[in-house]
N, C-alpha and C positions, 0 to 999 in steps of 0.2 A: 277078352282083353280090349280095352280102348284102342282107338287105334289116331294117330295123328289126325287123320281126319273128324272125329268122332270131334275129341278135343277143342278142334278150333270152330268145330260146330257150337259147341257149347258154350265157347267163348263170345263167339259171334249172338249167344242167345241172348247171354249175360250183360252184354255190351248193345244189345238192339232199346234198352232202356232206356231215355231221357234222363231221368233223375239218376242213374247208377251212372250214368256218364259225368252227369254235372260233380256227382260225390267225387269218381275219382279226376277230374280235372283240377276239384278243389286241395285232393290231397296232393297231388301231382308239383303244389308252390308250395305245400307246409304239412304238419304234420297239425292235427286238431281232434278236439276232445271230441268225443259225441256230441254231447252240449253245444261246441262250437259249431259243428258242420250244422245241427236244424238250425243255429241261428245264421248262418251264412246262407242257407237253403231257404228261411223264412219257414222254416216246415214244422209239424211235429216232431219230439223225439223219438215217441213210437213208428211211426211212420220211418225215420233213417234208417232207428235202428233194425227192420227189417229189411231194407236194401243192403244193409251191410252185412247183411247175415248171406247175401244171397253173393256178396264179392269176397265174405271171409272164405264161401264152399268153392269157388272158384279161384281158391289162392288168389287172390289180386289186392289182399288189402295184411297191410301188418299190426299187431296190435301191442300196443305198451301199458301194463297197467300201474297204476300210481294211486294208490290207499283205495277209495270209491270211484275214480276218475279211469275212464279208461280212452287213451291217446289213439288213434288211427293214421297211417301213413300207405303211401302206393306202395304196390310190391310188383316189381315190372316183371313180368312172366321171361321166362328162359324160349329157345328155341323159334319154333313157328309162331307161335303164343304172342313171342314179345316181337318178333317183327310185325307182327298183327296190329299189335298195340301202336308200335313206333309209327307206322305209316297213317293210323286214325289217330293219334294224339294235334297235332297242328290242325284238324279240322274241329279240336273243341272250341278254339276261338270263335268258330260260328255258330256256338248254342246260343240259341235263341234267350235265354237267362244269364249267358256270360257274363254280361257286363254288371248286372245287379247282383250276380255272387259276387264278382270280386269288391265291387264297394263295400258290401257286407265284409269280406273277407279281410278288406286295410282295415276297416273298423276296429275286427278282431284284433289282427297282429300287432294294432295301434295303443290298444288297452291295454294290452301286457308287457308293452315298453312304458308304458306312464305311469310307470310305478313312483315316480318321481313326484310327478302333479300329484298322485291318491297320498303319499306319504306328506308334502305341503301342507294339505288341504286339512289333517286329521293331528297334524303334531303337535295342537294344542292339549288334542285330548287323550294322545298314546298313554302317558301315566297312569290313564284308569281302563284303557281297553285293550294294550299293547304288554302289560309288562308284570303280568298277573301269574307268576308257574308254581307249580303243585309243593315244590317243597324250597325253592327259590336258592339253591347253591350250585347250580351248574355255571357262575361266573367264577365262586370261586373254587369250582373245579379245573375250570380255566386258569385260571390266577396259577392254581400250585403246578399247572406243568411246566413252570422257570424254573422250580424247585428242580436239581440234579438227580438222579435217579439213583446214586452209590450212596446216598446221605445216610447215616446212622445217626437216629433222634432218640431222645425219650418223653414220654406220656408220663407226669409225675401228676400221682393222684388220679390212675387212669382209672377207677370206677369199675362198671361195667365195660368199658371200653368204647364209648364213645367216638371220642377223638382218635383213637389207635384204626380203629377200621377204616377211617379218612386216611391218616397219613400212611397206611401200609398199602392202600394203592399207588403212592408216588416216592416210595424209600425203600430202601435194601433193606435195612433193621430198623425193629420198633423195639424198645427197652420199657416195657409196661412195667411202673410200681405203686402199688398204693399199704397204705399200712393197714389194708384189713386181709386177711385169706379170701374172706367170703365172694369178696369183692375180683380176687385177682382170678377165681376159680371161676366166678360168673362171666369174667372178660378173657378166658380160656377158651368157655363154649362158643360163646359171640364169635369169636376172630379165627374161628376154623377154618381153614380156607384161604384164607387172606393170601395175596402173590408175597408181603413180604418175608426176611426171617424175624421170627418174636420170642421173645422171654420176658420172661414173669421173675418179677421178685418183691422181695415183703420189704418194706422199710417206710420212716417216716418222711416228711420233707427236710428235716429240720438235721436230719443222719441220713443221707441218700445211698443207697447200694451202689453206690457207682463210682468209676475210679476216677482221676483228677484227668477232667477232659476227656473223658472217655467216648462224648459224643457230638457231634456238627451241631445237634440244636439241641434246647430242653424245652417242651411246652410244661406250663400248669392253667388246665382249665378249668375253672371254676373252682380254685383250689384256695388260693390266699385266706379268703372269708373266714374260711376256717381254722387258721393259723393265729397262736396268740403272742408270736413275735413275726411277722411279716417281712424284715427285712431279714433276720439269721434264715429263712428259707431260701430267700433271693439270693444270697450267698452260698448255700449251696447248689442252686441252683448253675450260678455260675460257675463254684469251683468244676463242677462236673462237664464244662460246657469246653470246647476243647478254645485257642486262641482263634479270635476271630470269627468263631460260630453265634447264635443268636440265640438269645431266651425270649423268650415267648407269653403272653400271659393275657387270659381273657378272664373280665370279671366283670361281677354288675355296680355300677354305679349306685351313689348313695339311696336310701332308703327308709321309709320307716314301720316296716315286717315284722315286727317286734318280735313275735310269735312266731317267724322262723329260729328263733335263737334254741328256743326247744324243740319244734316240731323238726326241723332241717340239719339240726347240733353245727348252726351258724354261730362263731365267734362277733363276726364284727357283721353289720347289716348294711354291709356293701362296700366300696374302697373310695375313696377320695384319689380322681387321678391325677392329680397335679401334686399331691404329698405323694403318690406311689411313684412318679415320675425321679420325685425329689431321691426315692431310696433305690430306685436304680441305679440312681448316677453317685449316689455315696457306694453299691456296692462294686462300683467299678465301672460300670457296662458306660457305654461310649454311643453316639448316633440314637439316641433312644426316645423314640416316636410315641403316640398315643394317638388314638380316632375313636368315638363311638360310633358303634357298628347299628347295620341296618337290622337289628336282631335285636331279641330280648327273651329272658329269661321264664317261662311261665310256670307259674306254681299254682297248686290249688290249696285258697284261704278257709282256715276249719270252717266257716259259712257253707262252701261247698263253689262260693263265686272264684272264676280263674282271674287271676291278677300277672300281668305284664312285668316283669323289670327289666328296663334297658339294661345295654350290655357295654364296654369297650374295650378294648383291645390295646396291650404297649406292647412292646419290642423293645429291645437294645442287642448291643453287636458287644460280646468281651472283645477289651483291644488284643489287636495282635501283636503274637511274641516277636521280640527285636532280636536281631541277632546281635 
């Protein structure tokens, strides 16, 4: 069994090195990457990283790892160990390399506060190098946690379910209806799982399953197109929508698809939003917004070429009941 003695023999081996001294004097004001310590040392990485190997078997060094990056900081020993330590720490200031590690060293810790200069310097060009993500809806993942978490909505015209697996991460109840079976049984499998509660029912937009007010909000996504009275839908949509709650509605902007009318069983080939604006506010709805959105619709044209159509989005609020 070791013995106290043994111990600080081995400490004292560990610590008889020049550069294992200069590492841990380094780590002793910061915590630094691998990467950072050679370049504070001017050294190799290969080269540290076997010194550090030799203060990881001597407990004296702690390690943080972060994806590829792995962080190092001092670990002051317990007991005899660390009085050891304490009484030779104040004579690091007289290594011979102290003062050129630490210039190295403000360099470092200098760099990772000017995050400010590097973010100046590039923010002409962040739009093409900065803001590029795999499937680009983590803002408005963001966005819908405003959204109350008791809300009961419905997905009219919910498909496959689409939109329902969105909003049943941030709603108590989803009320999925579309007027096909096939449709509502394909959007059964999808949404297995899902935290919120869900049902399913069969109906058209134009006759909704639903009771007068029965829910906080109504979305229809990509739905209207295909409607051949476009406002009696939005009325129902409304009656169903309780006072005060919000209907919903994304669709693609004008077009000339032609051949979605049969290959898609598109009624209209896109919506005009300043006329859909128009038949909001005849069916009642109040505060009712429009934007085109950073999105678009992508189909593929019997050529086999993918074709883009933009998309936007309205809103309106039914007014609330007076007493």
């Amino acid at each position: 069994m070791p013995t106290v003695e043994a111990d600080l023999l081995d400490l004292l081996r560990v610590l008889g090195d020049p550069t294992r001294l200069r590492i841990l004097s380094l780590l002793s004001q910061a915590e630094l990457s691998v990467g950072e310590l050679a370049r504070a040392l001017a050294m190799g990485q290969s080269r540290v990283s076997n010194q550090l190997k030799v203060l990881r078997e001597a407990d004296l060094l702690l390690e943080r790892h972060e994806g590829s990056f792995t962080f190092c900081r001092l670990n002051v020993p317990g007991g005899s160990a660390g009085e050891l330590w304490r009484a030779l720490e104040p004579g690091l200031a007289a290594l011979r390399d102290r003062k050129a590690d630490d210039r190295r060293l403000a360099a470092i810790l200098a760099d990772r506060t000017d995050s400010r200069a590097f973010f100046d310097r590039i923010a002409g060009d962040w739009d093409l190098i900065g803001s590029d993500f795999l499937r680009g809806t983590g803002r408005l993942e963001a966005l819908s946690c405003l959204a109350p978490r008791e809300l009961s909505v419905a997905d009219i015209g919910c498909g496959t379910g689409y939109l329902a697996r969105a909003l049943a991460r941030r709603v108590a109840r989803v009320i999925c209806v579309d007027t096909s079976a096939a449709m509502l049984d394909k959007a059964r499998e999808n949404l297995r799982g899902v935290p919120a509660s869900l049902e399913f029912r069969l109906g058209s937009m134009e006759s909704l399953p639903l009771r007068e007010g029965e829910v906080d909000a109504t979305f229809a996504h990509m739905v209207l197109h295909h409607l051949p009275d476009v406002e009696a839908g939005l009325r129902e949509l409304v009656r169903c929508t309780r006072p005060g709650g919000q209907v919903v509605c994304v669709e693609m902007l004008p077009h000339r698809e032609s051949w979605m009318r049969e290959a898609m069983a598109d009624t209209r080939l896109g919506l005009d939003p300043e006329a859909l604006r128009d038949d909001f506010r005849a069916c009642g709805l109040e505060a009712v917004e429009k934007e085109v959105l950073d999105d678009a619709y992508v189909v593929e044209h019997p050529s086999g070429r993918k074709i883009s159509l933009p998309l936007f989005l309205i809103r309106g609020r039914r007014p609330a009941a007076h007493p």
